[in-house]
C-alpha positions as CSV (number, residue, x, y, z in Angstrom):
1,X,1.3,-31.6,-25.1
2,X,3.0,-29.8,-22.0
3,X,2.9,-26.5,-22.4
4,X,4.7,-25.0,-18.9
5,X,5.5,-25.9,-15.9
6,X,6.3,-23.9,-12.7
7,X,7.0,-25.5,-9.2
8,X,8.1,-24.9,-6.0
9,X,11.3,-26.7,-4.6
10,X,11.8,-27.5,-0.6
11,X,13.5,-24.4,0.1
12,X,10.3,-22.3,-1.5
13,X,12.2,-21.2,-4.5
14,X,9.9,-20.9,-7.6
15,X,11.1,-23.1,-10.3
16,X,10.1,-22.6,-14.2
17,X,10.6,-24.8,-16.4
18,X,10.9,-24.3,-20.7
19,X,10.0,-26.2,-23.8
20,X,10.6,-25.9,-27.5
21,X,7.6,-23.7,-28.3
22,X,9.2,-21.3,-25.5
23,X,12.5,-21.3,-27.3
24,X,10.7,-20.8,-31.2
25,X,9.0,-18.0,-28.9
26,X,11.7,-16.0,-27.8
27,X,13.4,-16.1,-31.4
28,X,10.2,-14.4,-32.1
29,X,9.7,-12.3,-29.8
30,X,13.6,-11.0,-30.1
31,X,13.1,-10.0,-33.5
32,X,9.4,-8.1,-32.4
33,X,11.2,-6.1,-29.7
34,X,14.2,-5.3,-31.6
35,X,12.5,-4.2,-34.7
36,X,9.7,-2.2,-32.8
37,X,12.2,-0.5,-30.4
38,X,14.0,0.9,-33.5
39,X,10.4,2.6,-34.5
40,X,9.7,3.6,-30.9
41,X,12.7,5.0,-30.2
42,X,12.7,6.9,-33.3
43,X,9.1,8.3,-32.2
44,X,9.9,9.3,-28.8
45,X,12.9,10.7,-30.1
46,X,10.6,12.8,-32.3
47,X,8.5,13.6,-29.7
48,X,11.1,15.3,-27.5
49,X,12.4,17.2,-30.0
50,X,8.8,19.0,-30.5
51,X,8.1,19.2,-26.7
52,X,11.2,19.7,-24.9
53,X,10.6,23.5,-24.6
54,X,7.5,23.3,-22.6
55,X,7.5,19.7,-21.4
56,X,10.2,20.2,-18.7
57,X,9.4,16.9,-16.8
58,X,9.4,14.9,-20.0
59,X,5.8,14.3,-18.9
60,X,4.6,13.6,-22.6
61,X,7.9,11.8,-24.0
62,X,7.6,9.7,-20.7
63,X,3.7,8.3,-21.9
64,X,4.9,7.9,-25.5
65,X,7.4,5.3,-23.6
66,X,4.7,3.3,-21.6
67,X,2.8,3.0,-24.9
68,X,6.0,1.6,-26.1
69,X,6.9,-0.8,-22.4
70,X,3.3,-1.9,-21.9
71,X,2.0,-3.1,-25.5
72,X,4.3,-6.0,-25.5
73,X,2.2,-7.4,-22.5
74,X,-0.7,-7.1,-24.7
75,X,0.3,-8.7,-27.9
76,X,1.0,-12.1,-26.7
77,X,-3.0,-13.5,-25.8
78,X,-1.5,-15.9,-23.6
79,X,0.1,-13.5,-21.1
80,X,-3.1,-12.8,-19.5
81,X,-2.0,-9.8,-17.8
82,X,-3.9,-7.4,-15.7
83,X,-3.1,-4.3,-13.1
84,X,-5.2,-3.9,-9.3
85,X,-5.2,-0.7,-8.0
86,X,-4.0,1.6,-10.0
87,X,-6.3,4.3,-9.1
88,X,-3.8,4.3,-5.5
89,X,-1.3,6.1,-7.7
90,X,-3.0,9.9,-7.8
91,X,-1.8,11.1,-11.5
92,X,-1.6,14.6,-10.1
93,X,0.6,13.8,-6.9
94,X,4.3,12.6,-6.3
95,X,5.1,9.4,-5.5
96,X,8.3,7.3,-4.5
97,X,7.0,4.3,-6.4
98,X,8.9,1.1,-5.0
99,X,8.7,-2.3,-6.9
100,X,9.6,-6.2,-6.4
101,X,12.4,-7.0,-8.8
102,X,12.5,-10.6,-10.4
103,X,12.6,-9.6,-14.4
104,X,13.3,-7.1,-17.0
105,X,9.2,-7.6,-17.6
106,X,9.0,-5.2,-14.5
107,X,10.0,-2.1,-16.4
108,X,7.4,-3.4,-18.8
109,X,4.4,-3.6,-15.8
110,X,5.7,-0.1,-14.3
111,X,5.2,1.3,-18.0
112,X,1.8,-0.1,-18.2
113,X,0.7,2.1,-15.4
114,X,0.6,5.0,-17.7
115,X,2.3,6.8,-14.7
116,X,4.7,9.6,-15.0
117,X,7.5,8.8,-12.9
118,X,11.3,8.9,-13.4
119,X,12.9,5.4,-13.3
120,X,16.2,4.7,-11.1
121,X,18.1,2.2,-13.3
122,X,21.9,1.0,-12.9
123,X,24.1,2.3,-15.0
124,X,24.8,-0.4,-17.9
125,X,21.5,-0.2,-18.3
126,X,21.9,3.3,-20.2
127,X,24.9,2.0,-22.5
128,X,22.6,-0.6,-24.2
129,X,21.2,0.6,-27.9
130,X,17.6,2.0,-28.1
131,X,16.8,1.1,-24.6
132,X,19.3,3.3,-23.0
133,X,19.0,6.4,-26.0
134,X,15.2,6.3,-24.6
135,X,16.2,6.4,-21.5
136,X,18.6,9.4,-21.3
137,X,15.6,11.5,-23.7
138,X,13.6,10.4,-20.6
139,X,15.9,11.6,-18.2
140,X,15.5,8.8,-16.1
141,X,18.2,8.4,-12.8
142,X,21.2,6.2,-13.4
143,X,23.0,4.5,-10.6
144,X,26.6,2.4,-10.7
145,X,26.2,-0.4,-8.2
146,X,28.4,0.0,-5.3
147,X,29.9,3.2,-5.6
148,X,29.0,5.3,-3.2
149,X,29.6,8.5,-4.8
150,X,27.3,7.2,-7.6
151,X,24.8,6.3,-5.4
152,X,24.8,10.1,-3.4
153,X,24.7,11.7,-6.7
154,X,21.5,9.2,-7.7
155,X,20.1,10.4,-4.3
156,X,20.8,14.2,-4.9
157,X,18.7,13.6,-8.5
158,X,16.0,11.9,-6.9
159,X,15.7,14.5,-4.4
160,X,15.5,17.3,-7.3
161,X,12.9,15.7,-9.3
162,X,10.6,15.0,-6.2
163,X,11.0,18.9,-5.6
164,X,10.2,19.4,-8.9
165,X,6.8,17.5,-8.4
166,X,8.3,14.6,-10.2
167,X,7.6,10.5,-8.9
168,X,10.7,8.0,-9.4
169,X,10.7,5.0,-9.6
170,X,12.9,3.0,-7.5
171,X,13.2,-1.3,-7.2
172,X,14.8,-1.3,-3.2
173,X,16.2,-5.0,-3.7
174,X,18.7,-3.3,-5.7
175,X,19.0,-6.0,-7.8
176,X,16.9,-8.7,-9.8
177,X,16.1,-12.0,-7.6
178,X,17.6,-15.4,-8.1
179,X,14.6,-17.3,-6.9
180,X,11.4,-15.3,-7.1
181,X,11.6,-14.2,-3.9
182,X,11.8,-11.2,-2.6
183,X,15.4,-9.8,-1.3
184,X,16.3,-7.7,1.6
185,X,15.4,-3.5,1.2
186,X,17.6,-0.8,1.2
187,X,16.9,1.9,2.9
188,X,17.1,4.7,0.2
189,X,13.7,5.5,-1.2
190,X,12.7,5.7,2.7
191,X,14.8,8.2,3.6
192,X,13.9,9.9,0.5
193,X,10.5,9.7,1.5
194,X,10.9,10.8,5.4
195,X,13.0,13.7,4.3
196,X,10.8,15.1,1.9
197,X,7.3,14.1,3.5
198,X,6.8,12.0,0.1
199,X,4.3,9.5,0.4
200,X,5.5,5.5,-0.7
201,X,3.4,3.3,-3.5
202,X,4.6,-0.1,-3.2
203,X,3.8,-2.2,-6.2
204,X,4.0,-6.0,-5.5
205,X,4.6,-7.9,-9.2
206,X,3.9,-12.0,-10.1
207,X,4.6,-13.4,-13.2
208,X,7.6,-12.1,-14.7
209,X,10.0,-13.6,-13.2
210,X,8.2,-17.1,-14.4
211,X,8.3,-14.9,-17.9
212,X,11.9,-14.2,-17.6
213,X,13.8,-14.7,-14.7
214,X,17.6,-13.9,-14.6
215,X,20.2,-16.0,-15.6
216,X,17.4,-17.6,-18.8
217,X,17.7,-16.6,-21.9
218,X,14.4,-18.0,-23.2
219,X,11.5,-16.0,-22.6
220,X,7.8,-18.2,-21.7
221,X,5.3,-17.7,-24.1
222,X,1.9,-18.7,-21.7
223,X,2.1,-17.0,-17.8
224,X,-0.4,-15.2,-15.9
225,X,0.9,-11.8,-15.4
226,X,-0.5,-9.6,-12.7
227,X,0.7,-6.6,-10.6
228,X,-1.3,-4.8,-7.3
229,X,-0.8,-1.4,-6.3
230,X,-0.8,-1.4,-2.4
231,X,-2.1,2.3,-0.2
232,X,0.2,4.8,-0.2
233,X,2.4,4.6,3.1
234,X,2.4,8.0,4.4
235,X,5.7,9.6,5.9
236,X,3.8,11.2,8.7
237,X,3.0,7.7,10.0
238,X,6.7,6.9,10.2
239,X,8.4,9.9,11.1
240,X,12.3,9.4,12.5
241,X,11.6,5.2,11.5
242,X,12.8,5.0,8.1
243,X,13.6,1.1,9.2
244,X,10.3,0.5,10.4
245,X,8.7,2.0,7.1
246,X,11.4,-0.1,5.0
247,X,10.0,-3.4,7.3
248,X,6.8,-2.6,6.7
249,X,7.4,-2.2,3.1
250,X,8.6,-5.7,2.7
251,X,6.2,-7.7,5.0
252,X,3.6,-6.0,3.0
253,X,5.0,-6.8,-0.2
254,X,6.2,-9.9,0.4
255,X,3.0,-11.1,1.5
256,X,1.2,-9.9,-1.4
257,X,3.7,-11.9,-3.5
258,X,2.7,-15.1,-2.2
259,X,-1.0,-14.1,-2.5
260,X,-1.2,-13.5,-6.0
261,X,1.1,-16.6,-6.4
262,X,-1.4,-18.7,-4.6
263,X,-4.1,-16.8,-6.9
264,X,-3.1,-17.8,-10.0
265,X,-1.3,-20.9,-10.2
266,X,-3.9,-22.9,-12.0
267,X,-3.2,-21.7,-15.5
268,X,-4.5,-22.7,-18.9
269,X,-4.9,-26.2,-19.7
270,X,-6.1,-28.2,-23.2
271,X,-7.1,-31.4,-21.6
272,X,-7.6,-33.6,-18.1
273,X,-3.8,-35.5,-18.5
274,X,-2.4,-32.5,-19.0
275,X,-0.3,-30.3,-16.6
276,X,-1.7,-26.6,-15.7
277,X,0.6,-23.8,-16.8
278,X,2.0,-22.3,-13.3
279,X,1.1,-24.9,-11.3
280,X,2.7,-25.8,-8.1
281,X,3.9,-29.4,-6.8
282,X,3.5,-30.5,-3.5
């Protein structure tokens, strides 16, 4: 029995194909999220209410959240997930944190961390049930995609919390990816970082968008998950070249993509005939 299949087409786009144990899956894994977000969201809503007079940050409600974002990677045994180089990501320094974007799995990843940071997310993103509640007790940054005054005021907020010692979180593709590949940077977390002398954590993801791509509505049940923490870039090496810093950022990242693609393509397999989950055609 097939179990998954990813491939590669001629223009390089990653491909990721379903089946019906995928689709009984998601059914199942709908119901999970929805019925645990209602009890997580009820505890974090606790939580702030007993630490919000000394917890300015949100430090506290913010790990009660990555409890909540990373233990869905670890209840399914066959996303065989796993995190390099977290120990890049100094718990008692500010970061800007950038990440590739190819799934809503990210946030999930970024939570598992166990990071404080604040998140940049657009706008809609706040307006859903549970998911957004959490976010506003977080105070997490929101954004409305191409309005400029919206995006100055996301910058001002940024620029607040970094003063306050606090890392964001920021995805500089803007957007999720079509494809799997990466999309062209903007140039906003560089400048943040230049301006304040904040240093930049790139975190290169694989796996999610194979998970969970956009524009699917079925979620994979078997996919080798991983995420790499690159070195900090520091400001000092880039000062008055926010465009070099943002070029290096995505050469960097880019390249790490396709290195833990190459990784761990050859996925799980019951028998010789059959084809390997995450494997790539020629």
């Amino acid at each position: 029995m097939q179990v998954a299949e990813t491939s590669s087409n001629a223009s390089g786009s990653v491909n990721v194909t379903v089946n019906a144990i995928d689709k009984i899956y998601s059914i199942a894994f709908l119901t999970y999220f929805i019925l645990s977000s209602i009890f997580f969201n009820t505890l974090t809503a606790i939580v702030t209410l007993l630490t919000f007079p000394f917890d300015k940050r949100r430090r506290i409600v913010h790990i009660a959240s990555c409890v909540w974002g990373a233990h869905y990677l670890y209840i399914n045994p066959f996303w065989r997930f796993k995190i390099e180089g977290a120990e890049h990501i100094d718990p008692n320094k500010t970061y800007i944190i950038i990440g590739n974007h190819s799934s809503y799995f990210d946030i999930l990843v970024c939570y598992s961390l166990f990071r404080c940071f604040k998140f940049v997310s657009k706008e809609t993103i706040f307006k859903i049930p549970l998911i957004g509640w959490n976010m506003y007790l977080n105070q997490y940054v929101k954004i409305r995609r191409g309005n400029l005054a919206s995006i100055k005021e996301m910058m001002a907020v940024c620029k607040n919390w970094l003063k306050m010692d606090a890392s964001v979180m920021m995805f500089p593709e803007g957007t999720r990816t079509e494809n799997g590949e990466l999309l062209p940077f903007r140039a906003g977390s560089f400048n943040l970082s230049l301006e304040l002398g904040v240093p930049v954590v790139p975190i290169v993801i694989y796996g999610t968008y194979e998970v969970f791509p956009k524009n699917r509505n079925v979620v994979k049940m078997c996919q080798t998950i991983r995420a790499r923490v690159l070195p900090p870039m520091m400001p000092a090496d880039y000062e008055g070249k926010p465009g070099k810093m943002k070029d290096d950022a995505f050469k960097m990242m880019s390249e790490t993509l396709h290195e833990l693609r190459a990784q761990n393509q050859i996925g799980i397999t019951a028998g010789a005939d059959e084809k390997l989950v995450g494997t790539k055609k020629d």
